[in-house]
N, CA, C and O of each residue as an XYZ file, in Angstrom:
464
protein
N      23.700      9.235     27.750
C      22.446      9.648     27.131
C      21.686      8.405     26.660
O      22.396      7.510     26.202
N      20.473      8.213     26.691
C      19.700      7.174     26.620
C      19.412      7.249     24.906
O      19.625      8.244     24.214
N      18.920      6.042     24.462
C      18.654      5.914     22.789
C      17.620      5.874     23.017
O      17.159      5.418     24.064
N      16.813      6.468     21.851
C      15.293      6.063     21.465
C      15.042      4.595     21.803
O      13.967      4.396     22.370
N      15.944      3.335     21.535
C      15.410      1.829     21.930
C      15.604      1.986     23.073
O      14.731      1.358     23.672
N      16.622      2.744     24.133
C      16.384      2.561     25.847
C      15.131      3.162     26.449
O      14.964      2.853     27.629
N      14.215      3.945     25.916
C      13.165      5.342     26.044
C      12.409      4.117     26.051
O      11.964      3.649     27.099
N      12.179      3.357     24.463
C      11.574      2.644     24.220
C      11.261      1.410     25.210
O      10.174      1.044     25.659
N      12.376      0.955     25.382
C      12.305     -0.338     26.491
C      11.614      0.050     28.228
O      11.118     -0.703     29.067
N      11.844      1.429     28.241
C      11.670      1.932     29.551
C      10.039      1.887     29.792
O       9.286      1.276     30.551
N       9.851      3.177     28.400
C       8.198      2.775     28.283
C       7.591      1.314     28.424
O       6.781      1.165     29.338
N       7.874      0.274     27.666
C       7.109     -0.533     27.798
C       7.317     -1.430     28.973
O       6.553     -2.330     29.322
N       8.025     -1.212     29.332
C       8.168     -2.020     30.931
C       7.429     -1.350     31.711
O       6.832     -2.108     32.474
N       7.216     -0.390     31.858
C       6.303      0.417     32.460
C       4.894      0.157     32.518
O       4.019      0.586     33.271
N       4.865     -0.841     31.317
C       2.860     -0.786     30.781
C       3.258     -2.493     30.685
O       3.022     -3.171     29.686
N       3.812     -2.936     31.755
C       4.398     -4.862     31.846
C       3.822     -5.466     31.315
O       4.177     -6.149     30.354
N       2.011     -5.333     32.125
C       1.264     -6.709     32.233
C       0.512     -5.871     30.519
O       0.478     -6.490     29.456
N       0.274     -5.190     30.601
C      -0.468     -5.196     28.914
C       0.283     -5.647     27.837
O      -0.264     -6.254     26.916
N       2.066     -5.305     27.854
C       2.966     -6.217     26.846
C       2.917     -7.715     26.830
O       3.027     -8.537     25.920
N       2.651     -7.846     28.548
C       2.980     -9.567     28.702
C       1.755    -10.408     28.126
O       1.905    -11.585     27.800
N       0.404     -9.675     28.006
C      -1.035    -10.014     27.720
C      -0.533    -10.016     26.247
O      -0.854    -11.132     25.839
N       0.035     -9.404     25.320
C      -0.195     -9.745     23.916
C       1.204    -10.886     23.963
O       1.205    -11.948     23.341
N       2.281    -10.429     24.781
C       3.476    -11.346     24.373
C       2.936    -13.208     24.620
O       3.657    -14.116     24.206
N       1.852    -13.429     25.204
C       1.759    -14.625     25.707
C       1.208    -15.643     24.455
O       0.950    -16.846     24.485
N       1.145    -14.782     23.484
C       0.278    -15.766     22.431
C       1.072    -14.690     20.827
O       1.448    -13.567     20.490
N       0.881    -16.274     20.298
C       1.705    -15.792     18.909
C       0.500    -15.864     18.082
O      -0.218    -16.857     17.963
N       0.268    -14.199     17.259
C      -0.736    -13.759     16.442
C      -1.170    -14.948     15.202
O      -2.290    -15.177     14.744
N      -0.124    -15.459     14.930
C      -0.129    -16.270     13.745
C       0.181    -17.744     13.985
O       0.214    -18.410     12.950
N       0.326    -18.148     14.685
C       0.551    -19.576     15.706
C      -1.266    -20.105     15.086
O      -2.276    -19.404     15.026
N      -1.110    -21.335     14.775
C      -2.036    -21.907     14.421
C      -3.016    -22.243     13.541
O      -3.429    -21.261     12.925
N      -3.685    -23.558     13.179
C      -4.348    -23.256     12.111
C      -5.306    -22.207     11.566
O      -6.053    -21.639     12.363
N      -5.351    -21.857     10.061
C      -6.350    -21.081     10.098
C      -8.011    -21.139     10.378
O      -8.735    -21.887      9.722
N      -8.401    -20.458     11.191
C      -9.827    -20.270     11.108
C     -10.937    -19.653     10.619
O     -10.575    -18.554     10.198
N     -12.106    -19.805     10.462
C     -12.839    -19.146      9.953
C     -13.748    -18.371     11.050
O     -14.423    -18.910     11.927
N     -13.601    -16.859     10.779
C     -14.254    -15.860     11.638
C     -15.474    -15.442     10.935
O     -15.414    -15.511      9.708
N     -16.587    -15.014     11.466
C     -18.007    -14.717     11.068
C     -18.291    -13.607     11.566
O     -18.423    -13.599     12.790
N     -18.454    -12.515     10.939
C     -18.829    -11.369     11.623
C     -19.747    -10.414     11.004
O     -19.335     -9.938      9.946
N     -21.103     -9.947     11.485
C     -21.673     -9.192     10.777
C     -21.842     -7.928     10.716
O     -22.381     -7.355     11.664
N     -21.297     -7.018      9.262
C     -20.572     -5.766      9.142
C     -21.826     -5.206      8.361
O     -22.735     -5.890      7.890
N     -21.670     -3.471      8.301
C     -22.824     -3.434      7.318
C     -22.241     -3.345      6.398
O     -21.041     -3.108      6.540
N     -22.811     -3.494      4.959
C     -22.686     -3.292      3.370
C     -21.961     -2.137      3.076
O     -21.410     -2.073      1.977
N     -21.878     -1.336      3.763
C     -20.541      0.389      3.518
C     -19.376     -0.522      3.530
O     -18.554     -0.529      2.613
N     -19.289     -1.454      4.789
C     -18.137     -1.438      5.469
C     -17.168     -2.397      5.192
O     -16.086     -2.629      5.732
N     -17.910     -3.059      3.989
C     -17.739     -4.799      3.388
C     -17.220     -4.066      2.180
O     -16.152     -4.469      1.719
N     -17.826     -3.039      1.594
C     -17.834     -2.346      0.227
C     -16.356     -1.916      0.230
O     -15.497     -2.473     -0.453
N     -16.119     -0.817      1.105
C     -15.182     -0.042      1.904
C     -13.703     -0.739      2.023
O     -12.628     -0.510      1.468
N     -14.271     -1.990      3.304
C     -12.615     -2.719      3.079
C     -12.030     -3.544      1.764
O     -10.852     -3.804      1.521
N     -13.640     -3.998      0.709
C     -12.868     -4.576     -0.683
C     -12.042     -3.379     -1.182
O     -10.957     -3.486     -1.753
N     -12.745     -2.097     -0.874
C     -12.013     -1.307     -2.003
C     -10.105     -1.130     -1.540
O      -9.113     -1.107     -2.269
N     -10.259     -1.026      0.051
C      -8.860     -0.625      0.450
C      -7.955     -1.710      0.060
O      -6.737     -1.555     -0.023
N      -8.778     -3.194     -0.261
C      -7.850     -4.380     -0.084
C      -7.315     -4.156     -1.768
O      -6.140     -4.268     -2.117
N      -8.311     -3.863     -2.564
C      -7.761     -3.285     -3.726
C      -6.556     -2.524     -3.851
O      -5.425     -2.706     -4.301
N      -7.185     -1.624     -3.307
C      -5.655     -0.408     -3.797
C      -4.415     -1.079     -3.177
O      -3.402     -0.690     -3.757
N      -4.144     -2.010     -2.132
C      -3.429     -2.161     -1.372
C      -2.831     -3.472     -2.328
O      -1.879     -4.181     -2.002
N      -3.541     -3.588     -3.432
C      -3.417     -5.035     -4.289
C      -2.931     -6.238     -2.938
O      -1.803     -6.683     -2.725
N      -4.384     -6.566     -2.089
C      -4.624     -7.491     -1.592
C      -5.992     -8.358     -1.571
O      -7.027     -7.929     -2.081
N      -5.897     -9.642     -0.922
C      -7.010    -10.212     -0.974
C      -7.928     -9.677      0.425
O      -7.309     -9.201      1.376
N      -8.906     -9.754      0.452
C      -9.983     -9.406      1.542
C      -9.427    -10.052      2.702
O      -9.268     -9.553      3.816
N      -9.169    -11.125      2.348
C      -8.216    -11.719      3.832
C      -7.403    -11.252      3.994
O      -7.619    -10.715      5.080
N      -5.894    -10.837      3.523
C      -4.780    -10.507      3.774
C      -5.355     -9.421      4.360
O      -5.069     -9.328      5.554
N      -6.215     -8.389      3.844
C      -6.377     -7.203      4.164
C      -6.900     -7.040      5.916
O      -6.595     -6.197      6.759
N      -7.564     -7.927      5.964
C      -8.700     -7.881      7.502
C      -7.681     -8.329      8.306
O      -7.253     -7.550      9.157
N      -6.880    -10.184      8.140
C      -5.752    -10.148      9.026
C      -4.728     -9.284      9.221
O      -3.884     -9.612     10.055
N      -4.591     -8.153      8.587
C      -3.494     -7.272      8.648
C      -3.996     -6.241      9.841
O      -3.440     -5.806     10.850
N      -5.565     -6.012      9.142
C      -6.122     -4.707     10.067
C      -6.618     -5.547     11.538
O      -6.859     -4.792     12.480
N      -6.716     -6.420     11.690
C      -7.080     -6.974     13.083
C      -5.580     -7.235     13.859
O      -5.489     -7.112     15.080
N      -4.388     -7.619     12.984
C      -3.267     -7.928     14.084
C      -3.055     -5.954     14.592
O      -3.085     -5.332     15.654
N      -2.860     -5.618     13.206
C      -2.822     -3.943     14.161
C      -3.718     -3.564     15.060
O      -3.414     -2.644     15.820
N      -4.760     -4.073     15.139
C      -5.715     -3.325     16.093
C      -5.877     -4.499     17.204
O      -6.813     -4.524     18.002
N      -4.837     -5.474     17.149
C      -4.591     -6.383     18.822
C      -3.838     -5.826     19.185
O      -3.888     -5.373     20.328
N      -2.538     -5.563     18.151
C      -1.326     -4.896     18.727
C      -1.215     -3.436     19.599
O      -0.558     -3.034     20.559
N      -2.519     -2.745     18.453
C      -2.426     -1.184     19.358
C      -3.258     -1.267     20.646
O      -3.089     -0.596     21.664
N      -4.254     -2.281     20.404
C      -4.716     -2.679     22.027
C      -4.064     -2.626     23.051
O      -4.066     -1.926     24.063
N      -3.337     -3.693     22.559
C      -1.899     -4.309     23.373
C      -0.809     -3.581     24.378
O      -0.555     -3.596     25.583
N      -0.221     -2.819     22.969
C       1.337     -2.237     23.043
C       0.954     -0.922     22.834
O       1.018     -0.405     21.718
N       0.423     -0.138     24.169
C       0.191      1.292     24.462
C       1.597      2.294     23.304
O       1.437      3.418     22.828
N       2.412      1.712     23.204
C       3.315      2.461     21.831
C       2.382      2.452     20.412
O       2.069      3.352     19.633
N       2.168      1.383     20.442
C       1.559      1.486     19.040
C       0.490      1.904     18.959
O       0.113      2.340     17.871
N      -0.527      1.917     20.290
C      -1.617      2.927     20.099
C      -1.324      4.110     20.110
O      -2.022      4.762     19.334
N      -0.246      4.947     20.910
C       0.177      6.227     20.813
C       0.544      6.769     19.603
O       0.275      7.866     19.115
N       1.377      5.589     19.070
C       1.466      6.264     17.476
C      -0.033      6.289     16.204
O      -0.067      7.007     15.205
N      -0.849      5.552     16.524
C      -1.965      5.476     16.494
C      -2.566      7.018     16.341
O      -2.756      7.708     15.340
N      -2.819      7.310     17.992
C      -3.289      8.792     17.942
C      -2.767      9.676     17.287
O      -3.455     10.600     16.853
N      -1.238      9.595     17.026
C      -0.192     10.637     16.535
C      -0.654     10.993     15.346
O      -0.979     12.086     14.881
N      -0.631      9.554     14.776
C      -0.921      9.718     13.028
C      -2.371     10.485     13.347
O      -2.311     11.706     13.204
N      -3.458     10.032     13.693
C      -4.432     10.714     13.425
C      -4.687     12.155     13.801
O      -5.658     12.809     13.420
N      -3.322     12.758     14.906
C      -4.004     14.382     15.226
C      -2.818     14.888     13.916
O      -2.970     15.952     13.317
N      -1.835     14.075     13.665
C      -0.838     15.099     11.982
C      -2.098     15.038     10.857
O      -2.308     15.984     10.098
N      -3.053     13.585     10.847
C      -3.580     14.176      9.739
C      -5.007     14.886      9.771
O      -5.895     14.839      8.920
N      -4.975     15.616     11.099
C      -6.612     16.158     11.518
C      -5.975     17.274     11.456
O      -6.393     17.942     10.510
N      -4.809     17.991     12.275
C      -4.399     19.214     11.669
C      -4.175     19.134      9.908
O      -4.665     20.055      9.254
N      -3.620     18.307      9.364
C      -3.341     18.873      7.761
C      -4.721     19.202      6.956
O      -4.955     20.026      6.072
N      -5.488     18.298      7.563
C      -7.076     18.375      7.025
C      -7.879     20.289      7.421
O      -8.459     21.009      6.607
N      -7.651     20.526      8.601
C      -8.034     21.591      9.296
C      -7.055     22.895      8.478
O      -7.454     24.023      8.188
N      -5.825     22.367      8.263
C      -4.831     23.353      7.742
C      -5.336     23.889      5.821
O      -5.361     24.991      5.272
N      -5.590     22.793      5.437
C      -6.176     22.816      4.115
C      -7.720     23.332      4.285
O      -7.963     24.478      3.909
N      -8.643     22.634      4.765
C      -9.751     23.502      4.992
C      -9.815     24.977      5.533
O     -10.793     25.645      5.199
N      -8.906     25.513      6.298
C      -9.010     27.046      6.781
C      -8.231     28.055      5.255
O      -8.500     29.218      4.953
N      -7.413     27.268      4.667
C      -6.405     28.123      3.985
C      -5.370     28.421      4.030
O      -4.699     29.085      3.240
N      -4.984     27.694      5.508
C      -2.906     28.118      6.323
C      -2.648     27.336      5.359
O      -2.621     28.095      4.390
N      -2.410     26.155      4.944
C      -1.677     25.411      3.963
C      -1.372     26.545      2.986
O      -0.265     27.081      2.940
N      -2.512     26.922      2.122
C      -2.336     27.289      1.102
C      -1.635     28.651      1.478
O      -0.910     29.159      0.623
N      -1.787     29.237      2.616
C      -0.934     30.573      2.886
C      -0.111     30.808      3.344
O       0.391     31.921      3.499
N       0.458     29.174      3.891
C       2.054     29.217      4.218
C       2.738     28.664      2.654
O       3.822     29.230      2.516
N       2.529     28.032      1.833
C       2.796     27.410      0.556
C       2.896     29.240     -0.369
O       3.712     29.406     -1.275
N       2.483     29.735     -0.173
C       2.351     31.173     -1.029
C       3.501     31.869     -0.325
O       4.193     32.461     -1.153
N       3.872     31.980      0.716
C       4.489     32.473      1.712
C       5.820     32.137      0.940
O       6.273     32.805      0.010
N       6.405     30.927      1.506
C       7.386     30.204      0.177
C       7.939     30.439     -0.510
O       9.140     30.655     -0.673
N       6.436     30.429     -1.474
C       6.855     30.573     -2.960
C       7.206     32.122     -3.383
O       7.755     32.427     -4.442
N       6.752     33.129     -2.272
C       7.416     34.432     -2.650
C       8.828     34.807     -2.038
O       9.522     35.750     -2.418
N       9.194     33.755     -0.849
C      10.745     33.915     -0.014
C      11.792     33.366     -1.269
O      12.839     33.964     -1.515
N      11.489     32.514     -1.793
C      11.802     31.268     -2.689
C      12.178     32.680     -3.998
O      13.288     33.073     -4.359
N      10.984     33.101     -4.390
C      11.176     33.457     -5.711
C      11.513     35.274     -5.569
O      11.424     36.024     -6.541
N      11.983     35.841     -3.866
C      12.601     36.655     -3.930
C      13.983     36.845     -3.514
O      14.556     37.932     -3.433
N      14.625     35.339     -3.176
C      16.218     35.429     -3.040
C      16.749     34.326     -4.145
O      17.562     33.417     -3.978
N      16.230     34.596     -4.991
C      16.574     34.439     -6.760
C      17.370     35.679     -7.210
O      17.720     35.795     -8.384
């Protein structure tokens, strides 16, 4: 029977030349540079606040979110998990906006509080 790391290895050999395109260069290899990019004022506002909660600096924060978003470029795994996360939290969003949350959570709490 194969392991999740053999599944794993299988997949990405499969997707060669896009692994070998990020494997050829080391993300953090080299001096630092200065990048210039013009964002609008939401979006400047937006990432101070996340770098906040995340108790980081604006840099730590952007190099973090740019190596993930070479990597999910990159490594078709990590974009897949990518999508994943975003359709678990588009159903929980959809689940709470219709009311199933709240009417499987009631559901529960009466199975719960009738084999008491």
């Amino acid at each position: 029977m194969e392991t999740y790391d053999d599944l794993i290895a299988t997949a990405r050999a499969r997707q060669g030349a896009r692994i070998d395109e990020r494997a050829a260069f080391d993300l953090t290899a080299g001096p630092e540079v200065q990048l210039s990019v013009r964002l609008p004022a939401g979006l400047r506002i937006g990432v101070a606040a996340a770098a906040r909660q995340r108790e980081q600096t604006v840099t730590a924060f952007v190099a973090a979110a740019l190596t993930h978003a070479v990597d999910a470029q990159l490594d078709p795994l990590v974009g897949l998990g990518d999508v994943l996360v975003d359709e678990v939290r588009r159903g929980i969003a959809a689940a709470l906006a219709d009311g199933s949350y709240a009417a499987a959570a009631a559901a529960v709490d009466r199975a719960e509080a009738a084999s008491r």
